[in-house]
N, CA, C and O atoms as a GROMACS GRO file, in nm:
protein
  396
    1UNK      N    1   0.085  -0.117   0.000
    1UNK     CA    2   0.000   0.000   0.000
    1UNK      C    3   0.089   0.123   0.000
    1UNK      O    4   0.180   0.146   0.080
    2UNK      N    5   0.042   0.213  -0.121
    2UNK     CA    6   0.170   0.314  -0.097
    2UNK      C    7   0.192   0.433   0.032
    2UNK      O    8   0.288   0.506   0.056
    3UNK      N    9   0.056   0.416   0.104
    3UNK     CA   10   0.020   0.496   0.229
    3UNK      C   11   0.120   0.452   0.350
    3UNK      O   12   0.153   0.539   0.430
    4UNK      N   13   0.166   0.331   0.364
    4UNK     CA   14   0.222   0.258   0.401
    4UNK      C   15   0.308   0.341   0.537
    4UNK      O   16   0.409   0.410   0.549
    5UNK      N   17   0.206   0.292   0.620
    5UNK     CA   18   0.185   0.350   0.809
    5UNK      C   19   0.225   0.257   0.872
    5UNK      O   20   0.155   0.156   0.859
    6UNK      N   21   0.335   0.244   0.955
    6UNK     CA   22   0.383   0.136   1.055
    6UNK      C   23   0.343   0.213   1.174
    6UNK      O   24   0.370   0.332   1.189
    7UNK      N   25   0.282   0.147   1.250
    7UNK     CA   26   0.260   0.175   1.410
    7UNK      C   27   0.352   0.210   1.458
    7UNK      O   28   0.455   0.145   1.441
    8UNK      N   29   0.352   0.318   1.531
    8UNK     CA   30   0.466   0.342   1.671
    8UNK      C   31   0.376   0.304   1.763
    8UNK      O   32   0.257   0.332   1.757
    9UNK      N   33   0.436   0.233   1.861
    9UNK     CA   34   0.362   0.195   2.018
    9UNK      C   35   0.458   0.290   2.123
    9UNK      O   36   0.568   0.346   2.127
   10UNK      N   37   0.363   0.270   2.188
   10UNK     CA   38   0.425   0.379   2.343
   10UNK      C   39   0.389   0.332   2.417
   10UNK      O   40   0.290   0.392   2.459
   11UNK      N   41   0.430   0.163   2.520
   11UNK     CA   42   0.395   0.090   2.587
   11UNK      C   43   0.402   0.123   2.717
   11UNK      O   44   0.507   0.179   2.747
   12UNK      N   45   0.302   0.104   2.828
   12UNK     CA   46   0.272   0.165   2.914
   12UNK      C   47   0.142   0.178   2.968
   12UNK      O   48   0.056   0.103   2.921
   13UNK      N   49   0.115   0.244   3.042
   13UNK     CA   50  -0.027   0.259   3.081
   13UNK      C   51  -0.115   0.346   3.024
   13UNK      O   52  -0.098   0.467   3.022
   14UNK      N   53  -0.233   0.273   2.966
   14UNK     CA   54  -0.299   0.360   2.862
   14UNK      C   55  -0.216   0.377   2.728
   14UNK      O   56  -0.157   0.484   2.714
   15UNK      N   57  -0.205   0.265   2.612
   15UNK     CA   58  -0.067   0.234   2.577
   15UNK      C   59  -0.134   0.312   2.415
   15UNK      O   60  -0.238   0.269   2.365
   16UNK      N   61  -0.081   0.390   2.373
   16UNK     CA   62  -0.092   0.478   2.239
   16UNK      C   63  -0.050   0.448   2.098
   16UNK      O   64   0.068   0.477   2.080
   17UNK      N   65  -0.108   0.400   1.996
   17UNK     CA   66  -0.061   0.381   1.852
   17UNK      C   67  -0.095   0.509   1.780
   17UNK      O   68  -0.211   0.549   1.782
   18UNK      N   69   0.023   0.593   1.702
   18UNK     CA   70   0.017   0.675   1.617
   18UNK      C   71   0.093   0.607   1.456
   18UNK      O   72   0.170   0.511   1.458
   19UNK      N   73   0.056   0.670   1.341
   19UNK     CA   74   0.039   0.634   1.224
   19UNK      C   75   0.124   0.739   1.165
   19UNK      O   76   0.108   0.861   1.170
   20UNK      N   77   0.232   0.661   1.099
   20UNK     CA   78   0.343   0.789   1.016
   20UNK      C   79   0.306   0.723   0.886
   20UNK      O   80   0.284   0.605   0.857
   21UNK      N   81   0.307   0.830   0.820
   21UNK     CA   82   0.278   0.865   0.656
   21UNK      C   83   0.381   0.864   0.597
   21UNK      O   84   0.447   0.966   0.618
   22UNK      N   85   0.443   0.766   0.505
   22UNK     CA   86   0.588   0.706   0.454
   22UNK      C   87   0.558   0.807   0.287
   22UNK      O   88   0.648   0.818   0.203
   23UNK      N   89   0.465   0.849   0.274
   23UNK     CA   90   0.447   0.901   0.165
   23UNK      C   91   0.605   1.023   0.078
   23UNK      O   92   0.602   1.141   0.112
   24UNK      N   93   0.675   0.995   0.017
   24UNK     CA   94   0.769   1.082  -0.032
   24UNK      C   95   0.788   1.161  -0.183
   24UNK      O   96   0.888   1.209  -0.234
   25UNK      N   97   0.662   1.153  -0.224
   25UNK     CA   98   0.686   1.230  -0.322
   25UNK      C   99   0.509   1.193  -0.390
   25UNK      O  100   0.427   1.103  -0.372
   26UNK      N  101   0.515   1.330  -0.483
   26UNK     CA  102   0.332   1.273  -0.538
   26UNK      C  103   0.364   1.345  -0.646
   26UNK      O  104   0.457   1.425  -0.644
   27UNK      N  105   0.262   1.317  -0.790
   27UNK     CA  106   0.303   1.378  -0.915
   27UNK      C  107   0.162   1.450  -0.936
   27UNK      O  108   0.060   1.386  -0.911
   28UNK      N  109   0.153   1.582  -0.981
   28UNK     CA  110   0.050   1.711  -0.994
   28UNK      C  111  -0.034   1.601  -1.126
   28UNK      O  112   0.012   1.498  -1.174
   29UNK      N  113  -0.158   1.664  -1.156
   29UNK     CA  114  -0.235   1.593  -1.250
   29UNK      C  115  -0.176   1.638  -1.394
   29UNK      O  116  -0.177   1.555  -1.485
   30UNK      N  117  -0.125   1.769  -1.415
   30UNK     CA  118  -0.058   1.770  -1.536
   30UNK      C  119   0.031   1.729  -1.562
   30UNK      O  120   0.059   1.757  -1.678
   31UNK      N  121   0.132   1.645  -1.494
   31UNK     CA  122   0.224   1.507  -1.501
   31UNK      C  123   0.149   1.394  -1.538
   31UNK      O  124   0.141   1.334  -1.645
   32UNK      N  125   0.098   1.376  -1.434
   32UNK     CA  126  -0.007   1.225  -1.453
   32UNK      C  127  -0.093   1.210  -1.600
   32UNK      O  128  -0.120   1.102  -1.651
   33UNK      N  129  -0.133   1.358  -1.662
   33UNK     CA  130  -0.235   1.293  -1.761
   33UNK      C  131  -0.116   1.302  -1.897
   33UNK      O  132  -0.149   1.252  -2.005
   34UNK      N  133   0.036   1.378  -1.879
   34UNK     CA  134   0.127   1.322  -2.002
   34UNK      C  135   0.188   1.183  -1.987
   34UNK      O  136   0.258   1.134  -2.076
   35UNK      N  137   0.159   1.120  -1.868
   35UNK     CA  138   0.234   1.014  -1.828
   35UNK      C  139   0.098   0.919  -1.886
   35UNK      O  140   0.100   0.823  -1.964
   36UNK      N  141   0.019   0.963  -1.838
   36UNK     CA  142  -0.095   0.808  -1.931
   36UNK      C  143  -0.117   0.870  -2.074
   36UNK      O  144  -0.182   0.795  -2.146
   37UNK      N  145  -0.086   0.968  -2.123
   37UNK     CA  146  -0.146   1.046  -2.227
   37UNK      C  147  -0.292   1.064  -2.268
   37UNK      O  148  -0.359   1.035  -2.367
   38UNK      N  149  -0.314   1.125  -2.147
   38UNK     CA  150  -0.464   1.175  -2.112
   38UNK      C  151  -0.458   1.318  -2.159
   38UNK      O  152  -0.357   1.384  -2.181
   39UNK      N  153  -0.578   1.352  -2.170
   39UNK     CA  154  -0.595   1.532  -2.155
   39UNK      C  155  -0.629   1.518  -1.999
   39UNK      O  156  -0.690   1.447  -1.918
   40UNK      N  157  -0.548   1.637  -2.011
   40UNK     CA  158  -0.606   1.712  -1.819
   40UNK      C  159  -0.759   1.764  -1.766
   40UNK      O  160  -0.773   1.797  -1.648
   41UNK      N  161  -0.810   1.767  -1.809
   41UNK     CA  162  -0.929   1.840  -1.823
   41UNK      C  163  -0.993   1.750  -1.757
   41UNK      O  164  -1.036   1.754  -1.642
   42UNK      N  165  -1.002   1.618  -1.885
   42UNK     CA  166  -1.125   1.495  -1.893
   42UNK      C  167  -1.041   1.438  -1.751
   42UNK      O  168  -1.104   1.466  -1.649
   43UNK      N  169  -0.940   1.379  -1.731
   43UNK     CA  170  -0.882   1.341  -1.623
   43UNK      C  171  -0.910   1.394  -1.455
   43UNK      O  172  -0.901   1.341  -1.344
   44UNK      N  173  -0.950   1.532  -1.512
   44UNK     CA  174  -0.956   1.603  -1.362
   44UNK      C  175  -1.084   1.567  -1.309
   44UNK      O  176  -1.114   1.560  -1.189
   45UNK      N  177  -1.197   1.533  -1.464
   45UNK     CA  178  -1.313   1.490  -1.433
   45UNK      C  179  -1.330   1.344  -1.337
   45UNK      O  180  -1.388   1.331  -1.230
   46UNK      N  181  -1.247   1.233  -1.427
   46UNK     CA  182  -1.280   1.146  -1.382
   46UNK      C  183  -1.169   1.132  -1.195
   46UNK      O  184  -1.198   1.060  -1.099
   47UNK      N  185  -1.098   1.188  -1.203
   47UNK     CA  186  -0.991   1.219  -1.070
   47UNK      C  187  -1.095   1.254  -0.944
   47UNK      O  188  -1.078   1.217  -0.828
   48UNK      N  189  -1.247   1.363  -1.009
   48UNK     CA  190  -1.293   1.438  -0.902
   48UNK      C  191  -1.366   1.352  -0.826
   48UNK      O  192  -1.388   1.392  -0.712
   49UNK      N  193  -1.418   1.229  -0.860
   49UNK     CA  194  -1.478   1.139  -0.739
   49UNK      C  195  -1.368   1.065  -0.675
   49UNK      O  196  -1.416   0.957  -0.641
   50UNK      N  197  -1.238   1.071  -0.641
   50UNK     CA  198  -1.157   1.049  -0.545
   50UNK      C  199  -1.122   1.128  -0.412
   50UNK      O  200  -1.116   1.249  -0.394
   51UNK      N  201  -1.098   1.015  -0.320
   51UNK     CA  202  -1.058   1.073  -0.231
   51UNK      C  203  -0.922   1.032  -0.172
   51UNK      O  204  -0.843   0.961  -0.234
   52UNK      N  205  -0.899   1.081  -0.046
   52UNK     CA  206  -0.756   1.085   0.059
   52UNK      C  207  -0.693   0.937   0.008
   52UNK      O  208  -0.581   0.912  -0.036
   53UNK      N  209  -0.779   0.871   0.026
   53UNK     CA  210  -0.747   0.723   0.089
   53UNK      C  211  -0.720   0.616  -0.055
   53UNK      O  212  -0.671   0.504  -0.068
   54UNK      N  213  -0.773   0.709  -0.138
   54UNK     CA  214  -0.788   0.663  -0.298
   54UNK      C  215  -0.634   0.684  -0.326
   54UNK      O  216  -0.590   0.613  -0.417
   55UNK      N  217  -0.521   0.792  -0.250
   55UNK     CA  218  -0.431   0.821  -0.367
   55UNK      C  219  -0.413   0.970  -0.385
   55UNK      O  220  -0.310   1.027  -0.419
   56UNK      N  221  -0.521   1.018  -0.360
   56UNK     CA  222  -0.503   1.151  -0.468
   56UNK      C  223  -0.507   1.283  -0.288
   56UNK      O  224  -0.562   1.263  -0.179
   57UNK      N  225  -0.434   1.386  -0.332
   57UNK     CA  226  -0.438   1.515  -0.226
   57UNK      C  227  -0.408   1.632  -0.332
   57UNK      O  228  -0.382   1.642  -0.452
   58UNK      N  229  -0.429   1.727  -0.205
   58UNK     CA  230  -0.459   1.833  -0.287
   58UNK      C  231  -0.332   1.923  -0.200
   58UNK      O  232  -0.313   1.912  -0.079
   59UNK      N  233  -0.242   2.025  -0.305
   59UNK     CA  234  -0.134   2.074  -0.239
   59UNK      C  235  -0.126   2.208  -0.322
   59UNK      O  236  -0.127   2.235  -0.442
   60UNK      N  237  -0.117   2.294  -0.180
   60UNK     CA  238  -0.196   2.423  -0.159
   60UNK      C  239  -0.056   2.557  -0.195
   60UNK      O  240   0.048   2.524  -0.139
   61UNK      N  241  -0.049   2.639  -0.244
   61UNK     CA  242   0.048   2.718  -0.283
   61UNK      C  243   0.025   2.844  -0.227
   61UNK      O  244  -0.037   2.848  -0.121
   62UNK      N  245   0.078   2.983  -0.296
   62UNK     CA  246   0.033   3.092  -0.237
   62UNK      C  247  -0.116   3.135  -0.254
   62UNK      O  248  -0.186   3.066  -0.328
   63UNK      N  249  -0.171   3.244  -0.190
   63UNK     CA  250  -0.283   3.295  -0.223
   63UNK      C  251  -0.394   3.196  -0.223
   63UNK      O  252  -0.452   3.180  -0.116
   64UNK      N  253  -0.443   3.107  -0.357
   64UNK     CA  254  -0.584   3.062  -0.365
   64UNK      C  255  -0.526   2.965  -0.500
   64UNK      O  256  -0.605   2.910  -0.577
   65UNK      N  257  -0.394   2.956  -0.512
   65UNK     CA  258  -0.326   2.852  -0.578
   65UNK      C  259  -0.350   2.668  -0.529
   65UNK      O  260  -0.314   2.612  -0.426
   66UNK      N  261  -0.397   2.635  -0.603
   66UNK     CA  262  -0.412   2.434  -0.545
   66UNK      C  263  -0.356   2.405  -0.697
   66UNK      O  264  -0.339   2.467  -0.802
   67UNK      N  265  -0.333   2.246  -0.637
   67UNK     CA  266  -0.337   2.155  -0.706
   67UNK      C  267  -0.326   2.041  -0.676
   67UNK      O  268  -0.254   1.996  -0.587
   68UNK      N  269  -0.446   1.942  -0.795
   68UNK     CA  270  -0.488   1.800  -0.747
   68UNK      C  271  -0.297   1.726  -0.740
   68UNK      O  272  -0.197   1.783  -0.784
   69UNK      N  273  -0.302   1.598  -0.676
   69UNK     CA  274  -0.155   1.539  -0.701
   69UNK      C  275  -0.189   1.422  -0.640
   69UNK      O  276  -0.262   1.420  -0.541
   70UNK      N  277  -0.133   1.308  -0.698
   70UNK     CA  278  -0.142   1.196  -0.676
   70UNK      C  279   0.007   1.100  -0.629
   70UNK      O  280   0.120   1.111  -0.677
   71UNK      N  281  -0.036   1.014  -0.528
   71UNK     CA  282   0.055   0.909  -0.488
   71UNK      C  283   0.049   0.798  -0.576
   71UNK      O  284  -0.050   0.760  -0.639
   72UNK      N  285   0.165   0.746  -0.575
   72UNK     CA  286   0.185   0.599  -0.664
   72UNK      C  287   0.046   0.540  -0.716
   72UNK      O  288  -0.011   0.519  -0.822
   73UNK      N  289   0.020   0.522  -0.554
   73UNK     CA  290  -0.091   0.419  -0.520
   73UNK      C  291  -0.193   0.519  -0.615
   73UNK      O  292  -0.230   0.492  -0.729
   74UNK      N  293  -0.224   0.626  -0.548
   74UNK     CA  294  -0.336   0.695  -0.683
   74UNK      C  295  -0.375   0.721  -0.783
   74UNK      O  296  -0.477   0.772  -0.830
   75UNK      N  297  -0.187   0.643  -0.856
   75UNK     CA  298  -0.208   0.668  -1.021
   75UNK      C  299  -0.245   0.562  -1.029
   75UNK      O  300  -0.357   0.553  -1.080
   76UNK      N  301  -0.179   0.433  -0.986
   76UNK     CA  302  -0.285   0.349  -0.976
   76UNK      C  303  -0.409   0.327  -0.979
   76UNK      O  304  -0.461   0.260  -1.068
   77UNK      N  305  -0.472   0.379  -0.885
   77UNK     CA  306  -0.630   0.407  -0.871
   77UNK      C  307  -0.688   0.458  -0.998
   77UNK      O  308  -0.776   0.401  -1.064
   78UNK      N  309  -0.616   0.602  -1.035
   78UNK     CA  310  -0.681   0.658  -1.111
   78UNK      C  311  -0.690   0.621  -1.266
   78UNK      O  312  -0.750   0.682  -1.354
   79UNK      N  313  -0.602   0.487  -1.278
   79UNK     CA  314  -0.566   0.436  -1.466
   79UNK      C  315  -0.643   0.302  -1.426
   79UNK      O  316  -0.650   0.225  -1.522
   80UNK      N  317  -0.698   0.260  -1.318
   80UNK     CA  318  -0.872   0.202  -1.297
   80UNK      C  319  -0.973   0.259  -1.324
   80UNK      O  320  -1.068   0.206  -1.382
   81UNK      N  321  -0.969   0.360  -1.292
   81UNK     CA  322  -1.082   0.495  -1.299
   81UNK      C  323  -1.088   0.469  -1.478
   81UNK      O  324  -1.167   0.403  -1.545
   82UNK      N  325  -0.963   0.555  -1.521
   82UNK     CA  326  -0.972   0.589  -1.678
   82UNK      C  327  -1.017   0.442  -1.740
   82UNK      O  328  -1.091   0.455  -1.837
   83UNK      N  329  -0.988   0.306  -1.706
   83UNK     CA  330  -1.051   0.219  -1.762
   83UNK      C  331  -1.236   0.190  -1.761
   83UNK      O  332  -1.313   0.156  -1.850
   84UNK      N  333  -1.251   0.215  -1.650
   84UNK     CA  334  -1.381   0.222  -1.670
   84UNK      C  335  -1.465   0.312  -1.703
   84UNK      O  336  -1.582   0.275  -1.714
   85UNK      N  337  -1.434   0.446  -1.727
   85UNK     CA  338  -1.484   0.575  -1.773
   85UNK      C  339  -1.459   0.536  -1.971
   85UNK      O  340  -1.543   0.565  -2.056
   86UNK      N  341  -1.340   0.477  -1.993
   86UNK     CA  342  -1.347   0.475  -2.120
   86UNK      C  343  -1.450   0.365  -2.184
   86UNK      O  344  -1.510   0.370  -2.291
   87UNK      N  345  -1.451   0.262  -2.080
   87UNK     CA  346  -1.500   0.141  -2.146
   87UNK      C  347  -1.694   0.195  -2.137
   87UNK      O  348  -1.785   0.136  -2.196
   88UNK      N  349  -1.707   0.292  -2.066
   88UNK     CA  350  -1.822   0.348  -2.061
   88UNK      C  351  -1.873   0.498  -2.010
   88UNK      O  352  -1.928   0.532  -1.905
   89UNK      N  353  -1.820   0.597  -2.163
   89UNK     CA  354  -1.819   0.702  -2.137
   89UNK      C  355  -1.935   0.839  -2.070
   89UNK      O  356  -1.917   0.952  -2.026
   90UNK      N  357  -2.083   0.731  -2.097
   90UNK     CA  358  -2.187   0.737  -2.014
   90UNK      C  359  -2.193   0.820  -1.882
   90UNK      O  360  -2.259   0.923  -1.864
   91UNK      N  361  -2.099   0.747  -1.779
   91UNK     CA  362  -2.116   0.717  -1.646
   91UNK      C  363  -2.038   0.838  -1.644
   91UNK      O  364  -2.121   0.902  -1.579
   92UNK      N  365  -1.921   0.943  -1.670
   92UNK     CA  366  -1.910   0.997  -1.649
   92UNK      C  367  -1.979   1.160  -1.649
   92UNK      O  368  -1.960   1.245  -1.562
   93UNK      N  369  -2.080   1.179  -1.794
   93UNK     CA  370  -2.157   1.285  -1.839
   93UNK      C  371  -2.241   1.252  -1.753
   93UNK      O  372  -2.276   1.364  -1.717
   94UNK      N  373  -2.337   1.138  -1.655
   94UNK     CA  374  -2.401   1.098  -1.607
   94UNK      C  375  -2.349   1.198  -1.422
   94UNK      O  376  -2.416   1.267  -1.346
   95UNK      N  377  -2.235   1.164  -1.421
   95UNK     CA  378  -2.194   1.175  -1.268
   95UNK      C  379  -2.167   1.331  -1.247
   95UNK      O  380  -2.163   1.391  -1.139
   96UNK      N  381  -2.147   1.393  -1.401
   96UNK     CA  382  -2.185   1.551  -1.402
   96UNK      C  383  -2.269   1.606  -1.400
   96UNK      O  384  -2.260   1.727  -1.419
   97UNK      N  385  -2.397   1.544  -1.378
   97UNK     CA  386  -2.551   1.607  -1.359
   97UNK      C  387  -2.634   1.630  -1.491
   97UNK      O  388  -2.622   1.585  -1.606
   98UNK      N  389  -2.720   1.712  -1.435
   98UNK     CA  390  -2.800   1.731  -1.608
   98UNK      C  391  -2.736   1.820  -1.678
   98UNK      O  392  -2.706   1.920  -1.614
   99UNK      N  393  -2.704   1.817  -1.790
   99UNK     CA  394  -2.712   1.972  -1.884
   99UNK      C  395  -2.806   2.005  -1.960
   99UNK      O  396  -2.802   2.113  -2.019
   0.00000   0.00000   0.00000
């Protein structure tokens, strides 16, 4: 799992497990969609029903600057995603509401 959290214990009374985040590096979505050779756009679409735990975070710059970015594990996730969005392009115009 690329989240990949080993327990620290603090043995003792009332004995405490905390969770470290081994995470070292994540690639922005305009990496990720030249690396599958996606457009960014359609990608950000199918990216936007992810969450934390999926892979994907969001990393915050000056002012009102973001951007989506993904862990290993999330490009992973997300070239699942692009398989089933392609194999049925439906579900995504569908998950954008009416127009």
């Amino acid at each position: 799992m690329e989240l990949d959290a080993p327990a620290i214990r603090v043995v003792g009374r009332g004995s405490l497990t905390l969770q470290v985040n081994k995470v070292h590096h994540v690639h922005i979505i305009t990496r990720v969609a030249e690396m599958l050779g996606e457009d960014e756009d359609w990608l950000w679409d199918v990216a936007n029903e992810m969450d934390p735990e999926d892979g994907v975070i969001w990393v915050y710059g000056p002012g009102d600057d973001s951007v989506m970015a993904f862990t290993d594990f999330g490009i992973e996730t997300l070239k699942g995603l692009v398989e089933i969005y392609k194999a049925n392009p439906d579900l995504l115009s569908r998950s954008d509401g009416p127009t």
